[in-house]
BAFI-3210 file (N, C-alpha, C; in Angstrom, 3 decimals, decimal comma, padded with zeros to 6 digits):
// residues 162
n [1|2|3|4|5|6|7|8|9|10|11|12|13|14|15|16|17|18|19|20|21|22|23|24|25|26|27|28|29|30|31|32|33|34|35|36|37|38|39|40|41|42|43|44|45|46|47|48|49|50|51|52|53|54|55|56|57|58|59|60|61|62|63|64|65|66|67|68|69|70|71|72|73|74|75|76|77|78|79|80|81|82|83|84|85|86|87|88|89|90|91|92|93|94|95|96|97|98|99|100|101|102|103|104|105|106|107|108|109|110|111|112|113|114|115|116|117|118|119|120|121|122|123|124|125|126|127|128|129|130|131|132|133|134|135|136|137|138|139|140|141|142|143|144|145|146|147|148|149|150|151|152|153|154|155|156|157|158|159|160|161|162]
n.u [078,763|078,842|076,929|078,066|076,619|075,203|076,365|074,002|073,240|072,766|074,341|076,528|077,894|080,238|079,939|077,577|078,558|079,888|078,073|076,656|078,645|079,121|076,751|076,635|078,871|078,068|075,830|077,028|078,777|076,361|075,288|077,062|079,627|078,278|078,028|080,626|080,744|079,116|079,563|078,467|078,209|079,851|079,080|078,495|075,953|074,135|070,951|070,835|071,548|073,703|075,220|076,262|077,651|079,313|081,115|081,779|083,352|085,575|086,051|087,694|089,276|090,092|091,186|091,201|088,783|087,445|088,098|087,663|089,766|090,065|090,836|090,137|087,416|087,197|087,201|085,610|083,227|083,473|083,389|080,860|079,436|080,360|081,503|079,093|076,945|078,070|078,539|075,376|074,871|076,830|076,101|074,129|074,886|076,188|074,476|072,456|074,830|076,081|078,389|079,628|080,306|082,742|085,182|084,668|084,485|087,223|088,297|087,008|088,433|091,056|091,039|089,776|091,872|093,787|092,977|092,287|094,824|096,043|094,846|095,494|097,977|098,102|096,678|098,387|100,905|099,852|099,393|097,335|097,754|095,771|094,302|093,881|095,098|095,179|092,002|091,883|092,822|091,341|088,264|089,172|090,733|089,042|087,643|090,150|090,864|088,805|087,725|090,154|090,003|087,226|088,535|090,127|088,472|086,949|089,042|088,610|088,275|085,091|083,745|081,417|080,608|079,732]
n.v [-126,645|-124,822|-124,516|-124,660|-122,191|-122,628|-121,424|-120,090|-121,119|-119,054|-116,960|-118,335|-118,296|-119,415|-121,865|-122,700|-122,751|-125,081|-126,720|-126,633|-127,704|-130,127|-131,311|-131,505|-133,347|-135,532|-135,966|-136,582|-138,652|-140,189|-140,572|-140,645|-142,358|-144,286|-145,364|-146,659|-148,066|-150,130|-150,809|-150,760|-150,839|-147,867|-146,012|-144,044|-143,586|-144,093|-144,229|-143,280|-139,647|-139,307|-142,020|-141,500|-138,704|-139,289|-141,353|-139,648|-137,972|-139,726|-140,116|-137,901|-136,879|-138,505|-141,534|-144,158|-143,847|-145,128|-147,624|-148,669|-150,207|-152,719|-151,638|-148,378|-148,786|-149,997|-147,858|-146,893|-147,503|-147,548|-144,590|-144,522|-145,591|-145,111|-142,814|-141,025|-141,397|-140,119|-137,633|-137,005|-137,058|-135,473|-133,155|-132,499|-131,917|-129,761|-128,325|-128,214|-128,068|-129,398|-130,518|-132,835|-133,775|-133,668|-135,144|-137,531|-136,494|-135,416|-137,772|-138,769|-136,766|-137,365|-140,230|-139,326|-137,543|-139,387|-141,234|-139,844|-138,933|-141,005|-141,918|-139,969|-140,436|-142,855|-142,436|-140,983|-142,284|-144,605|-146,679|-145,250|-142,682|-139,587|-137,489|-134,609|-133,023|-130,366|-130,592|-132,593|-132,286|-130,154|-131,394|-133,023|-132,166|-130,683|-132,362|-133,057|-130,332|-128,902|-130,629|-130,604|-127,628|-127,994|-129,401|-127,292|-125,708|-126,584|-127,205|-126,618|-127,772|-127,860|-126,836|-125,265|-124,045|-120,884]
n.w [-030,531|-033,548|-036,137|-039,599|-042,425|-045,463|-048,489|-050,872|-053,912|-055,622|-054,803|-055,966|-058,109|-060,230|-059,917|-061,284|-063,714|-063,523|-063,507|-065,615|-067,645|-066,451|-066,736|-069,467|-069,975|-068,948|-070,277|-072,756|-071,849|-071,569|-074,186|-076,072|-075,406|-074,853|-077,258|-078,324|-076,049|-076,013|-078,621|-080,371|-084,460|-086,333|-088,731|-091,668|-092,891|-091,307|-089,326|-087,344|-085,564|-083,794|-083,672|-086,616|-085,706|-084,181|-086,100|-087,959|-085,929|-085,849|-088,507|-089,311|-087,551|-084,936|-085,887|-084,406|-082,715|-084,901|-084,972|-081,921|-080,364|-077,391|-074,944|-075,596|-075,488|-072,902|-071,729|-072,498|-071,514|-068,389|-068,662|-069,036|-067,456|-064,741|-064,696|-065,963|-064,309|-062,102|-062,540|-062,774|-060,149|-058,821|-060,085|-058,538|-056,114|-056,277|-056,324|-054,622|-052,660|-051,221|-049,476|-048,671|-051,455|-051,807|-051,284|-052,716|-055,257|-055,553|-055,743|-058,052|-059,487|-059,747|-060,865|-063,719|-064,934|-064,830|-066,766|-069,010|-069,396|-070,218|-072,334|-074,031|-074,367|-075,495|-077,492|-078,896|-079,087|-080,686|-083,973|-085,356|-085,095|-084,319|-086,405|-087,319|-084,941|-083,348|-083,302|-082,157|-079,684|-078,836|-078,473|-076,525|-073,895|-072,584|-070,903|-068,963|-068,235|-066,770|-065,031|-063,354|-062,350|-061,187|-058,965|-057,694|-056,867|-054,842|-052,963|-050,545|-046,945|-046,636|-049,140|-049,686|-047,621|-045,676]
ca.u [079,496|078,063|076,693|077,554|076,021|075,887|076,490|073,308|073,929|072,086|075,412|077,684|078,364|080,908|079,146|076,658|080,104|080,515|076,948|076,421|080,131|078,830|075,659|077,095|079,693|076,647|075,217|078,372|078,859|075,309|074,512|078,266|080,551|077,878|078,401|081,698|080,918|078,423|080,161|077,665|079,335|079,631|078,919|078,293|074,517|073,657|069,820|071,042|072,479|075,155|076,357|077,109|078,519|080,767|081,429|082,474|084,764|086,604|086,945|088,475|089,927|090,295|090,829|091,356|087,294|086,665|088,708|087,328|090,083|089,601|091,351|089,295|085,715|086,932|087,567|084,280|082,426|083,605|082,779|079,108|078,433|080,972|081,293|078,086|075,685|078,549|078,346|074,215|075,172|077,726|075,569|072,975|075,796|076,731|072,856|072,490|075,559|076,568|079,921|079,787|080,404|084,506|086,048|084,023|084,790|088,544|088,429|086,972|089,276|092,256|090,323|089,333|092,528|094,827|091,989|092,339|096,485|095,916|093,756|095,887|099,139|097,471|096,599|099,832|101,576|099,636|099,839|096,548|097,167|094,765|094,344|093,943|095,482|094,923|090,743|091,200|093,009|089,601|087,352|089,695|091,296|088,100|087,915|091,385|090,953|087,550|088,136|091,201|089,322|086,643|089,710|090,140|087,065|086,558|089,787|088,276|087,528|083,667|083,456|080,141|080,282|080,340]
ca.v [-126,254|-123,801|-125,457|-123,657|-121,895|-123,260|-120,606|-120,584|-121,747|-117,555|-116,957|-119,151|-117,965|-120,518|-123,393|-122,797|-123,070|-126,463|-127,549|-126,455|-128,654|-131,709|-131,760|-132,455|-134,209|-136,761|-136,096|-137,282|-139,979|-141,469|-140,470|-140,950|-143,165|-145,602|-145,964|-147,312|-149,265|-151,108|-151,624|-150,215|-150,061|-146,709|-145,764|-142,519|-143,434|-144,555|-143,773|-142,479|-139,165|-139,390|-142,206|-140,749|-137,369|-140,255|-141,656|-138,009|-137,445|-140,944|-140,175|-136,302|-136,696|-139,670|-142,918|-144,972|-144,202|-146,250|-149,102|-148,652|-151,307|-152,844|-149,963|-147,424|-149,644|-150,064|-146,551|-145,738|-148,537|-146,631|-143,548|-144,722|-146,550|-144,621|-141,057|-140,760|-141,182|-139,580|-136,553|-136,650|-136,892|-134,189|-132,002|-132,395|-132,044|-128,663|-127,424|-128,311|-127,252|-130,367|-130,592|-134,340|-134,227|-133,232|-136,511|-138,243|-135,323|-135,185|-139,089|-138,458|-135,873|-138,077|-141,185|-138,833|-136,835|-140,178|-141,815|-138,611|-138,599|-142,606|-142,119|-138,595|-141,046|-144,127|-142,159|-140,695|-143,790|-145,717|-146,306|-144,426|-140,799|-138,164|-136,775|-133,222|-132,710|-129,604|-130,574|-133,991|-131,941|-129,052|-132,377|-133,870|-131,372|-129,893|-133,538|-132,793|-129,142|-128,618|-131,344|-130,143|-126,173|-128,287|-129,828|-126,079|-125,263|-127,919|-127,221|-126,323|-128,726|-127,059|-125,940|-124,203|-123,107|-119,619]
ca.w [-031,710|-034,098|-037,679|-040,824|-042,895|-046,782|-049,033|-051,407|-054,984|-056,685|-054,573|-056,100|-059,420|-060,384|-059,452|-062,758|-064,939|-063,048|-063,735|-067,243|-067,992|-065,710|-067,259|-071,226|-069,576|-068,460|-071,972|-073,424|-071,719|-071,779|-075,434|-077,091|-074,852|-074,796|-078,417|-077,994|-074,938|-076,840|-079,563|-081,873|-085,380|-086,809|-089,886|-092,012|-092,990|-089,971|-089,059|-085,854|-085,842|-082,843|-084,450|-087,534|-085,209|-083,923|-087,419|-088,288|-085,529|-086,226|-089,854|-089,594|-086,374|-084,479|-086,223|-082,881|-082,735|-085,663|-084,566|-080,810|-079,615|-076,407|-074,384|-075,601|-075,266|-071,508|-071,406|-072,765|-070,494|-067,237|-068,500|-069,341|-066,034|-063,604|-064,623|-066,091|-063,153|-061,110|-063,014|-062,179|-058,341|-058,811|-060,347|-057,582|-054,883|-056,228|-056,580|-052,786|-052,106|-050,322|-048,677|-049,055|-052,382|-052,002|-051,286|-053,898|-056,682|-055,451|-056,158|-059,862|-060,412|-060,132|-062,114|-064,890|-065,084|-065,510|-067,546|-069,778|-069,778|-070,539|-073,555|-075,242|-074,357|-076,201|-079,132|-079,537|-079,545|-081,908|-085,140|-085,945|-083,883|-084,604|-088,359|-086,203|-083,696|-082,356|-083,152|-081,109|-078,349|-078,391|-078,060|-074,754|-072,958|-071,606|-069,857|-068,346|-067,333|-065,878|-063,367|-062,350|-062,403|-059,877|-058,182|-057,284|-056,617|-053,828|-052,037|-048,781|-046,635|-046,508|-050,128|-049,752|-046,151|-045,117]
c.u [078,530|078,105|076,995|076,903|076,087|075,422|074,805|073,269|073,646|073,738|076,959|077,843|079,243|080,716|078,135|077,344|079,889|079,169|076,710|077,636|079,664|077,494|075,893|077,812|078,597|076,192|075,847|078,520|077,910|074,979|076,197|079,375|079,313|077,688|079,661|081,581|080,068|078,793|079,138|078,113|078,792|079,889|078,017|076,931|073,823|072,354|070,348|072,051|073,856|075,555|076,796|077,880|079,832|081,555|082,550|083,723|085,634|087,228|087,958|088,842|090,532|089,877|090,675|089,693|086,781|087,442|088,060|088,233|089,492|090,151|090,606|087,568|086,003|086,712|085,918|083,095|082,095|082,973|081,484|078,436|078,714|080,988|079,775|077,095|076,443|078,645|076,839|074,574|075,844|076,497|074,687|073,460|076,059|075,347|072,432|073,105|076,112|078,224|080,364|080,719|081,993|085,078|085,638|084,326|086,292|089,032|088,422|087,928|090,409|092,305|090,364|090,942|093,813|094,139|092,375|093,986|096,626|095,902|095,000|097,638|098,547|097,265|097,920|100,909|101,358|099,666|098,630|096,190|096,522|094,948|095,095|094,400|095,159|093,073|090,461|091,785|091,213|088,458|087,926|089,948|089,912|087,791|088,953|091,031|089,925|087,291|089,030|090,483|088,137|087,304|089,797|089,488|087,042|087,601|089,897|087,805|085,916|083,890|082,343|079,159|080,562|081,548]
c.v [-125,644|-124,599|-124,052|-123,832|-122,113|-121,771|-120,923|-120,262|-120,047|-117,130|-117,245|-119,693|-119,077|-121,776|-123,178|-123,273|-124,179|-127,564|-127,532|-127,893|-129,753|-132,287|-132,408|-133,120|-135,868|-137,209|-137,088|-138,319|-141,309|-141,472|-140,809|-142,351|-144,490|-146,072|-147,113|-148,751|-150,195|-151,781|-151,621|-149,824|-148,697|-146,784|-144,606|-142,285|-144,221|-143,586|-142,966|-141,272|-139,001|-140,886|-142,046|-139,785|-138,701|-140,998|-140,768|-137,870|-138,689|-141,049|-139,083|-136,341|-137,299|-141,113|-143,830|-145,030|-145,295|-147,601|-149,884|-150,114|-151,640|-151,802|-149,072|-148,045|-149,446|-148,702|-146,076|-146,714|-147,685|-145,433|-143,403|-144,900|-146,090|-142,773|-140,348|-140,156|-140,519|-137,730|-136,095|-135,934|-136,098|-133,382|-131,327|-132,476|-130,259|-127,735|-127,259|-127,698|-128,100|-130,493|-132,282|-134,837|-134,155|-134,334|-137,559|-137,596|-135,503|-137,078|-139,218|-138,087|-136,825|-139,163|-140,604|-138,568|-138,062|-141,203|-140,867|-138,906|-139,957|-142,269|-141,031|-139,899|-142,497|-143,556|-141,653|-141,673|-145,207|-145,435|-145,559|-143,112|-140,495|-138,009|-135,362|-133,402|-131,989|-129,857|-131,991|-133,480|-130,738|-130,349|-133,080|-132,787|-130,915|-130,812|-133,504|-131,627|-128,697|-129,660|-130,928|-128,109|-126,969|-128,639|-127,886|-125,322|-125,373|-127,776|-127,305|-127,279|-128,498|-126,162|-124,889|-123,829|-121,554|-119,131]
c.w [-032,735|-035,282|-038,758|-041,509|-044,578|-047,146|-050,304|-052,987|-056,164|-056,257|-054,299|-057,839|-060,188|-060,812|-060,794|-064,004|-064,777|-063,320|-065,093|-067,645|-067,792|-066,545|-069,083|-070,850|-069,731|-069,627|-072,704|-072,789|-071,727|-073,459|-076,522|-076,326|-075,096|-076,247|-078,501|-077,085|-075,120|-078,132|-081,117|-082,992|-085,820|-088,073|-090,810|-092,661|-092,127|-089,663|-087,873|-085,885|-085,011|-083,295|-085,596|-087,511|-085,118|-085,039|-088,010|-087,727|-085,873|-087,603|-090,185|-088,626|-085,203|-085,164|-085,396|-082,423|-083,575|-085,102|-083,054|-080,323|-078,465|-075,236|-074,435|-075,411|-073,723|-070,843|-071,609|-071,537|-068,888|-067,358|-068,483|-067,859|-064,747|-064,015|-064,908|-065,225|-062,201|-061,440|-062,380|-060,824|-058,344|-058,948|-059,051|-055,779|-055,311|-056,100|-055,254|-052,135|-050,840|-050,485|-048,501|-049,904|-052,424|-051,908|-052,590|-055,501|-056,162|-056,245|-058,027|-060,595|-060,987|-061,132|-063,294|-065,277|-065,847|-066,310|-068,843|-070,616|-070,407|-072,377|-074,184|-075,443|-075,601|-077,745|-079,866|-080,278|-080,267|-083,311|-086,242|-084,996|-084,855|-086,028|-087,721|-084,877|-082,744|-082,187|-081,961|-079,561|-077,803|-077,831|-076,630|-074,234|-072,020|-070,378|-068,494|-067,433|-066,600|-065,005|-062,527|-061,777|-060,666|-058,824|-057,241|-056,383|-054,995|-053,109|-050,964|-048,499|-046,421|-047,469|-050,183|-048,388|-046,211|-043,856]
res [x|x|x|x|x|x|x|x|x|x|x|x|x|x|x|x|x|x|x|x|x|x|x|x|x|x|x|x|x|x|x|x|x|x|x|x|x|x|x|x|x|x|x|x|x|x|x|x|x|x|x|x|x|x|x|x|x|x|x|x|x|x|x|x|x|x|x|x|x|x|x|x|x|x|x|x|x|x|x|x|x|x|x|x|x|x|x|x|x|x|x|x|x|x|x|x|x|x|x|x|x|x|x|x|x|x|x|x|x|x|x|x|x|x|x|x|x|x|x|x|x|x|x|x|x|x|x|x|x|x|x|x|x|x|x|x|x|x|x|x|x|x|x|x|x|x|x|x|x|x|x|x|x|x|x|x|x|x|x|x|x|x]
***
């Protein structure tokens, strides 16, 4: 049986979109979610400046940040300890160009995607939604749609075969 051939990543334009994204994704979840999932209070003279960014967005845009119930702490917990480092391994699945990585990213997608619909549903329905709206949808949605965009991606069973 004949082995394919991986497509190689100068010729896989796309795939840079998907790394640039994954890589703040990672950012974001090790340098901001783990605010939350620690339970670090926030506050607007805070020596540290990501938590005072996070301060920021909780006072003009999401109050449900400053409160960080337990819902959103678990929410941010996962994302610290499970998307985080899975984002790394992504990244370094698409740089390779490993065909591995599709069942494991198809898995995410679905995690993230109703993790995502969880969280916009949760804020809606409490009694501190959004200030902004359309600024707390620009800060999530990209969560939502560039998984489902890799969801896409990854369709083939041998994403980065020839």
């Amino acid at each position: 049986m004949k082995q394919l051939e991986n497509i190689p990543l100068q010729q896989r334009p796309q795939d840079w979109f998907f790394i640039g994204c994954f890589s703040f994704f990672a950012c974001s979840s090790f340098c901001i979610s783990s605010i939350s999932a620690f339970k670090i209070p926030l506050s607007a003279d805070s020596p540290n400046f990501l938590v005072k960014a996070l301060y920021w967005y909780g006072s003009a845009i999401d109050p449900l940040t400053l409160g960080n119930p337990p819902s959103l702490q678990m929410q941010t917990i996962i994302d610290t300890f499970i998307f985080g480092p899975f984002y790394i391994c992504l990244n370094y699945a698409l740089i390779q160009g490993a065909n591995w990585i599709r069942i494991p990213a198809l898995l995410y997608i679905s995690s993230i995607t109703y993790s995502m619909v969880l969280l916009i549903g949760i804020e809606l329905l409490s009694s501190s939604s959004p200030k902004d709206f359309p600024k707390f949808l620009m800060f999530n949605v990209p969560y939502i749609l560039i998984p489902l965009l890799l969801g896409y991606r990854l369709r083939h069973p041998l994403p980065f075969a020839r």
